[in-house]
BAFIMAR-260064 format. One record per residue (C-alpha): residue in three letters; x, z, y. Coordinates in steps of 0.1 Angstrom, whole numbers, plus 5000, padded with zeros to 4 digits. Each point is the difference from the previous one (the first is absolute). Last residue first. Example, Ala and Ser with C-alpha at 12.3 -4.5 7.8 and 13.67 -1.06 7.14 Angstrom:
2
ATOM  rest  X  Z  Y
ATOM  Ser  5137  5071  4989
ATOM  Ala  4986  5007  4966
//
This chain:
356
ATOM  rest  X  Z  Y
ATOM  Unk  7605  6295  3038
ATOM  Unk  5026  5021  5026
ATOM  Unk  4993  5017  5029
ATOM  Unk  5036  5016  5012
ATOM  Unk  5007  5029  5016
ATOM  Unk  5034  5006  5022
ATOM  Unk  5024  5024  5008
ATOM  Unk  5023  4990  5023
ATOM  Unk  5039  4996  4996
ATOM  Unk  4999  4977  4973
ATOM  Unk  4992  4995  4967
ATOM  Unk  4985  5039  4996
ATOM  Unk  4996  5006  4958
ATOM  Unk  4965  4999  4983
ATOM  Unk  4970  5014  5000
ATOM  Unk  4974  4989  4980
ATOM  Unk  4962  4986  5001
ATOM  Unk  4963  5007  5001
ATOM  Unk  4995  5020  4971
ATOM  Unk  4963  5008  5001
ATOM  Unk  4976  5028  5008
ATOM  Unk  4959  4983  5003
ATOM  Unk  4988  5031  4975
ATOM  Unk  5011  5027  5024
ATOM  Unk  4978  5030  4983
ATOM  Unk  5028  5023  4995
ATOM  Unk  5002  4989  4964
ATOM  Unk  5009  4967  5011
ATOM  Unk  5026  5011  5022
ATOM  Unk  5015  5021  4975
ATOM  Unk  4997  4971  4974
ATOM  Unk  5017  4978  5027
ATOM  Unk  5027  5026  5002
ATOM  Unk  5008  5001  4959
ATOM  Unk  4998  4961  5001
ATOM  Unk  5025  5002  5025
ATOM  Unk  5025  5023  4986
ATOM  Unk  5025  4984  4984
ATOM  Unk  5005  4974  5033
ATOM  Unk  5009  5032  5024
ATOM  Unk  4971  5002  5021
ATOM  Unk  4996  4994  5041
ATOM  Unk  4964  5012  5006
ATOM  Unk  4979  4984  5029
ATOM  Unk  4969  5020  5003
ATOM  Unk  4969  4985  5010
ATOM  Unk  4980  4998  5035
ATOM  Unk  4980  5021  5027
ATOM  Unk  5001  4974  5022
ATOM  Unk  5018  4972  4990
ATOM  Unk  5014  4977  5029
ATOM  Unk  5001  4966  4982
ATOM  Unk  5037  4984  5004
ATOM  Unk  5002  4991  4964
ATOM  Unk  4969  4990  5001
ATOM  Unk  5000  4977  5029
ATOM  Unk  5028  4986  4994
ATOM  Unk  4992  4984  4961
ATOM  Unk  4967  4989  5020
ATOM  Unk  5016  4983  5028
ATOM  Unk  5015  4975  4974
ATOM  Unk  5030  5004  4979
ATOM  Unk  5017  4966  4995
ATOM  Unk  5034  5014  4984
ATOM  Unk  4995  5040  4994
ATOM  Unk  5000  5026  5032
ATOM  Unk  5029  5015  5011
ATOM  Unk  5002  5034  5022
ATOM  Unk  5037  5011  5019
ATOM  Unk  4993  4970  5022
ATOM  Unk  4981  5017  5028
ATOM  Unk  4979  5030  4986
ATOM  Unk  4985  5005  5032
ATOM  Unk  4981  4968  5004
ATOM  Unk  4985  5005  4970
ATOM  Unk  4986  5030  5008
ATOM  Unk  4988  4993  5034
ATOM  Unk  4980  4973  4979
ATOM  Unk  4986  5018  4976
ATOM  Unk  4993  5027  5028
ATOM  Unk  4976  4969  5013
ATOM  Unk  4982  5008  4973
ATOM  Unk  4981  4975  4976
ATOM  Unk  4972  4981  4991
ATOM  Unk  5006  4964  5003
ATOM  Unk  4972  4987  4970
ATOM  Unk  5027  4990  4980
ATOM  Unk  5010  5039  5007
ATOM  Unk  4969  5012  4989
ATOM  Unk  4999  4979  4968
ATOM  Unk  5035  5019  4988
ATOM  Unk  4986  5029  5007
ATOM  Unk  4967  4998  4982
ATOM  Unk  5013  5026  4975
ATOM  Unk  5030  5021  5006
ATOM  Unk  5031  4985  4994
ATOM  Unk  5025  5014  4976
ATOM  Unk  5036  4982  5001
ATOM  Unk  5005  4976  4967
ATOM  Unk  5004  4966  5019
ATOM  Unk  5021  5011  5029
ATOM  Unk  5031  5011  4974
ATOM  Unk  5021  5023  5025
ATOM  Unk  5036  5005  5002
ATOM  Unk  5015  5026  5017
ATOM  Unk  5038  5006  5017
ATOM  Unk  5019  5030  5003
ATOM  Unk  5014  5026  5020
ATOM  Unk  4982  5031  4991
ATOM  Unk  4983  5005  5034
ATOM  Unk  4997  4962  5007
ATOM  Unk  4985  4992  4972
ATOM  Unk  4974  5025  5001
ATOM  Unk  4989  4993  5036
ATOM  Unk  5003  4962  4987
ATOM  Unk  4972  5010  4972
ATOM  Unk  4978  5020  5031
ATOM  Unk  4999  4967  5016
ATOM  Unk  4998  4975  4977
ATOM  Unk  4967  5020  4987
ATOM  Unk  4983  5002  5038
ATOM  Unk  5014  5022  5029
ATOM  Unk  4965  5023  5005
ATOM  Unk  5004  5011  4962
ATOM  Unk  5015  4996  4963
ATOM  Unk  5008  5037  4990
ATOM  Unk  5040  5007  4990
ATOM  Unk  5021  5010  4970
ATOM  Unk  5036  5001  4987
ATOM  Unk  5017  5007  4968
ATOM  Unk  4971  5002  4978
ATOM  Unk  5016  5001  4960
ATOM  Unk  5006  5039  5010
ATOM  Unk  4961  5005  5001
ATOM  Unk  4996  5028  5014
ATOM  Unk  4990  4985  5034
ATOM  Unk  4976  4977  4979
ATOM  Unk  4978  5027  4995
ATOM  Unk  4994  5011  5035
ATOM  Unk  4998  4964  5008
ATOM  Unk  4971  4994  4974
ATOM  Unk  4976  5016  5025
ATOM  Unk  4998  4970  5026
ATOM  Unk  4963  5014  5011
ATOM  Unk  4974  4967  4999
ATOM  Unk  4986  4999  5026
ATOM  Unk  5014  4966  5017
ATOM  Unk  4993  4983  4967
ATOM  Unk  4966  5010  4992
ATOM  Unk  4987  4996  5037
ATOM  Unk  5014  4962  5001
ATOM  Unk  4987  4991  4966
ATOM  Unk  4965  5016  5018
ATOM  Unk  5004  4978  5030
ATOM  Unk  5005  4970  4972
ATOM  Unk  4966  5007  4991
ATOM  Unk  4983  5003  5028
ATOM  Unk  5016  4972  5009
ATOM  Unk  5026  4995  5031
ATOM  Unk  4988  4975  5023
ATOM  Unk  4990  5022  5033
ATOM  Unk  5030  4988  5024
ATOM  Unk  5011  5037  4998
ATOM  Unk  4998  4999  4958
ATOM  Unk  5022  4964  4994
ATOM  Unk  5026  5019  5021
ATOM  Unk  5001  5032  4976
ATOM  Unk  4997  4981  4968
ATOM  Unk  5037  4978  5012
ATOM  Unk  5013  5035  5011
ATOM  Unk  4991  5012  4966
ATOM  Unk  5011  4974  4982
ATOM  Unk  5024  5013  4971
ATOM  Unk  4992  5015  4970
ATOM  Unk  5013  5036  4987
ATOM  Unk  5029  5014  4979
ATOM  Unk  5027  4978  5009
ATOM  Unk  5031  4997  4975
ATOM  Unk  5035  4992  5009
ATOM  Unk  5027  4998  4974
ATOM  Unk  5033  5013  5002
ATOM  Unk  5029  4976  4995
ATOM  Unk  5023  5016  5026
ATOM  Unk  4990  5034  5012
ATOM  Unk  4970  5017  5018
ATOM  Unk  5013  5031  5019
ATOM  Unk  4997  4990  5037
ATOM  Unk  4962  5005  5007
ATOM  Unk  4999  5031  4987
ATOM  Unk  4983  5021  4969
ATOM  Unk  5003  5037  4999
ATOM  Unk  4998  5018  4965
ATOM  Unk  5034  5012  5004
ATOM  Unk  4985  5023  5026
ATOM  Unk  4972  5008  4979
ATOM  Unk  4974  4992  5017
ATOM  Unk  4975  5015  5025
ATOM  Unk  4976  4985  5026
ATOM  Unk  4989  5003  5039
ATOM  Unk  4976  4977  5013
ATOM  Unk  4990  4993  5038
ATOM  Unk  4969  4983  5003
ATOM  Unk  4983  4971  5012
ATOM  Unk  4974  4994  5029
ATOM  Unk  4995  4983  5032
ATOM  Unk  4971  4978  5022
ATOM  Unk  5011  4985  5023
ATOM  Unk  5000  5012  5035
ATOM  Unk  5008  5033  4991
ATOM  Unk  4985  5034  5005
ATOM  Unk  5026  5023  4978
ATOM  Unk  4998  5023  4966
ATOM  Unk  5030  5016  4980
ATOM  Unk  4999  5012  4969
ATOM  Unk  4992  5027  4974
ATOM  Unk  4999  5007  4963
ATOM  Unk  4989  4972  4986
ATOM  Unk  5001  5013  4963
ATOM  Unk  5017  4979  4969
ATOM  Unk  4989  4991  4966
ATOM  Unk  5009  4962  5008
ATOM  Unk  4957  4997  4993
ATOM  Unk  4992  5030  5026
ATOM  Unk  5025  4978  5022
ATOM  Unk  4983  4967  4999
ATOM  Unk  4965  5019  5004
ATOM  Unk  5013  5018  5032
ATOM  Unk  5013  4964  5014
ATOM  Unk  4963  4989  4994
ATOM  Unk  4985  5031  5013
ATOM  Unk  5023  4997  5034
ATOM  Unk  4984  4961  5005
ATOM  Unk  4966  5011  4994
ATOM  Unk  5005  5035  5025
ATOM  Unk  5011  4971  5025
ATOM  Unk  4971  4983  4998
ATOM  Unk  4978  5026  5001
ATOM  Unk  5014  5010  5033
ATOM  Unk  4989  4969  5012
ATOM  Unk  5024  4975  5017
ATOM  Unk  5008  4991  5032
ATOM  Unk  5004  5025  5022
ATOM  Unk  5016  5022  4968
ATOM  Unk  5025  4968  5004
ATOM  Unk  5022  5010  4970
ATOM  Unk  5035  5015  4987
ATOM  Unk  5001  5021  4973
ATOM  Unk  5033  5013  4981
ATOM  Unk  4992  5017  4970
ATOM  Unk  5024  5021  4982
ATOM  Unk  5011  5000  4962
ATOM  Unk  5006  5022  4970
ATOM  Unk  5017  5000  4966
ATOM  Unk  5011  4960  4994
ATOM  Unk  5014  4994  4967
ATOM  Unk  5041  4986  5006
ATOM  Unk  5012  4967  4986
ATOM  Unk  5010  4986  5032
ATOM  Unk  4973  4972  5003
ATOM  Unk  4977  5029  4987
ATOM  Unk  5002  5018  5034
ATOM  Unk  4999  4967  5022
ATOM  Unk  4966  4995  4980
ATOM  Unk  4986  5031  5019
ATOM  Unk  4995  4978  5031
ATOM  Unk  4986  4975  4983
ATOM  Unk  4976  5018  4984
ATOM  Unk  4987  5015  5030
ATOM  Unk  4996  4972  5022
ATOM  Unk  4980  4981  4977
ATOM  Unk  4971  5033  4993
ATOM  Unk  5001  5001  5032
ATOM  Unk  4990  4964  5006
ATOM  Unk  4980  5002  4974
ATOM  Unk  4983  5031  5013
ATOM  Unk  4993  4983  5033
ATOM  Unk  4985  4964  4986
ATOM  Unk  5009  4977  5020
ATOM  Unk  5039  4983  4984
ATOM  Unk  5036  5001  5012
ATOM  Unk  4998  5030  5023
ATOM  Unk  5025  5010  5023
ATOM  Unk  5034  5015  4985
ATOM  Unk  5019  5038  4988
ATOM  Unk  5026  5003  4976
ATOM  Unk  5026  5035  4999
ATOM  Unk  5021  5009  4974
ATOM  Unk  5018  5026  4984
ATOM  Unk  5017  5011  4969
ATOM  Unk  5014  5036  4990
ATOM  Unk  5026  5001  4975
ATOM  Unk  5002  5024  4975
ATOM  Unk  5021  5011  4968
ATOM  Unk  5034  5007  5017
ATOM  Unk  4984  5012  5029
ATOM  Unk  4978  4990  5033
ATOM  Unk  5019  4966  5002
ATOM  Unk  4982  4980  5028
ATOM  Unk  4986  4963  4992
ATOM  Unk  4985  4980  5027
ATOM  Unk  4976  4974  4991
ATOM  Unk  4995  4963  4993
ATOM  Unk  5033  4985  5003
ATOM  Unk  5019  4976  5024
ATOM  Unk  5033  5013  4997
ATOM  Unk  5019  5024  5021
ATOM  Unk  4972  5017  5012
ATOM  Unk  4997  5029  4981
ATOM  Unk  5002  5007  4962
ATOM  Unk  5023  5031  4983
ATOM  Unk  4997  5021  5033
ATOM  Unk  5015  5028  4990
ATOM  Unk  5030  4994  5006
ATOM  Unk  4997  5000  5038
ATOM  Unk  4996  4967  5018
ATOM  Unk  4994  5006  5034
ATOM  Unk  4988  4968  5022
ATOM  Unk  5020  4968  5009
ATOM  Unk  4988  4981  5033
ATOM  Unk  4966  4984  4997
ATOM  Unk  5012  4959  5009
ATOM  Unk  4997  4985  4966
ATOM  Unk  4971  5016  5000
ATOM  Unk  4979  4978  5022
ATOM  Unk  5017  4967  4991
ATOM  Unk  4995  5008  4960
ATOM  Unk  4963  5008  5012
ATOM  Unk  4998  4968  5019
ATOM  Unk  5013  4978  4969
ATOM  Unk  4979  5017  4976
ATOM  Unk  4962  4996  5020
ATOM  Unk  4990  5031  5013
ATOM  Unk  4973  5011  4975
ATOM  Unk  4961  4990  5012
ATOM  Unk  4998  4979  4966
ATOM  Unk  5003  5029  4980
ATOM  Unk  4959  5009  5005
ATOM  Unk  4989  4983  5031
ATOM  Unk  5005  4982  5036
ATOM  Unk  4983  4998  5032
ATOM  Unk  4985  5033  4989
ATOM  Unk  4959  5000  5015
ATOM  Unk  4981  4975  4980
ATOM  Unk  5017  5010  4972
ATOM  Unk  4978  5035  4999
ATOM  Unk  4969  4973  5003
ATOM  Unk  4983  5018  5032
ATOM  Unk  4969  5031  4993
ATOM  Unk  4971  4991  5011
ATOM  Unk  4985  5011  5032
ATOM  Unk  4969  5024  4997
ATOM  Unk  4964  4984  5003
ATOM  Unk  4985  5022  5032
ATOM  Unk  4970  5022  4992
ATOM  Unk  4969  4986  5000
ATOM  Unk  4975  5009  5030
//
């Protein structure tokens, strides 16, 4: 008599109604949300907390230190279990770099449907995030596992920096100049891959991109020329600019034609593959985002794609942006660009405009 056939495993996607960044709240229900958590304690030694919209929490430890941490956690945006990891752990410890600190240890947080899926699968999806880590020079040294639904995982990060090393939201200053370290279209990649039209090829832009460890932050921190710096994630790049401009109380002007797109994008979205977070994003931003004259759905799109995983967003003084591209560059980020400026608030809202 032959032994039963065992049941394959499911399509990781096929069991998160959403993935990747995409599954953040969309801005104007978070703002709702928290605009109603009454006011928590504020010692001084909390240099970063939730009074602006940044990517960690800072803590003083001493005159030379800060400690930095984070926490980033989603359902998967692709199959393969040690991508996904692999994904979910570099994004997490981005949220380090974004604030100019070097990551030193992180946590796992695991959440899956053990009914559901294999163990193997979920050892694939912890080796990925392990392999991330081994390559940020940093040990998972614990964590915190639950049966979910969906399935689960991220990390928690902790980092150091020199507490005048720190890089917020609110710091970037009139005429500064924006540059991106990575492409965009990941969200638009993402939605071509769960209908199945997503190249092999273009899956593999997709891999290189969203793994890719945001390293240069930890240099750019020291960089006294970098007055303010953020990752490019679940809220799109109008999103995490306006954050920005709204913390420091300015304005931002973006050229369209010059931003880094990752290839086959643009051909995706012709073809209508995109998020619906695109559109909860736009709809959130209100009238505080711009686009040019005659922009089409494409110029939207992008600028409200839901990167998972994405670039840096460095706000320069204007001596230094060749010297911060070449860091960029050096780092490996060979798509970085200067995208546009920031200027000074016209009215009472902060705005982004899509110029060109």
């Amino acid at each position: 008599m032959n032994a039963p056939e065992s049941t394959p495993a499911p399509r990781l996607t096929s069991l998160a109604h959403g993935g990747g960044c995409g599954c953040k709240i969309a801005p104007a229900i978070l703002s709702q949300i928290l605009a109603k958590m009454p006011a928590g304690v504020m010692p001084k030694e909390l240099l970063v907390g939730t009074e602006t919209s940044d990517d960690a929490a800072v803590w003083r430890l001493n005159d030379q230190q800060a400690l930095v941490a984070t926490t980033d956690f989603f359902m998967p945006v692709v199959d393969d279990p040690r991508d996904f990891g692999a994904i979910a752990a570099t994004n997490a410890i981005s949220d380090i770099y974004a604030m100019g600190a070097q990551p030193i240890l992180a946590l796992a947080l695991v959440g899956m449907p053990v009914s559901v899926l294999p163990p193997e699968t979920v050892a694939e999806i912890l080796r990925g995030g392990q392999q991330v880590c081994q390559a940020a020079g940093i040990p998972i040294a614990g964590g915190h596992t639950i049966d979910s639904v969906e399935p689960i995982y991220g990390l928690v990060v902790l980092g150091l920096a020199h507490p005048d090393h720190i890089r917020r939201n609110r710091d970037a200053r009139t005429g500064d100049v924006l540059i991106l370290g990575k492409g965009l279209g990941v969200g638009v990649y993402s939605a071509a891959f769960k209908k199945e039209a997503l190249s092999a090829a273009l899956y593999q832009e997709m891999i290189a991109s969203t793994t890719q460890l945001n390293t240069v932050g930890a240099v750019l921190g020291k960089d006294p020329a970098v007055h303010a710096l953020t990752d490019i994630t679940g809220f799109g790049l109008a999103g995490h600019i306006l954050e920005i401009a709204r913390g420091s109380g300015l304005d931002a002007k973006i050229t369209f034609s010059v931003l880094p797109v990752l290839p086959g994008v643009k051909e995706l979205i012709a073809s209508g593959h995109f998020t619906g977070a695109s559109d909860r994003n736009w709809e959130s931003y209100g009238t505080d985002i711009k686009l040019a004259d005659g922009a089409g759905a494409e110029q939207r799109i992008l600028v409200t794609d839901p990167q998972t995983s994405g670039g840096l967003l460095a706000c320069v003084a204007p001596e230094a942006v060749d010297r911060v591209l070449a860091a960029f560059r050096q780092a490996g980020f060979q798509r970085a660009a200067a995208i546009g400026v920031m200027t000074d608030r016209e009215s009472e809202r902060s705005r982004v405009q899509f110029v060109g």
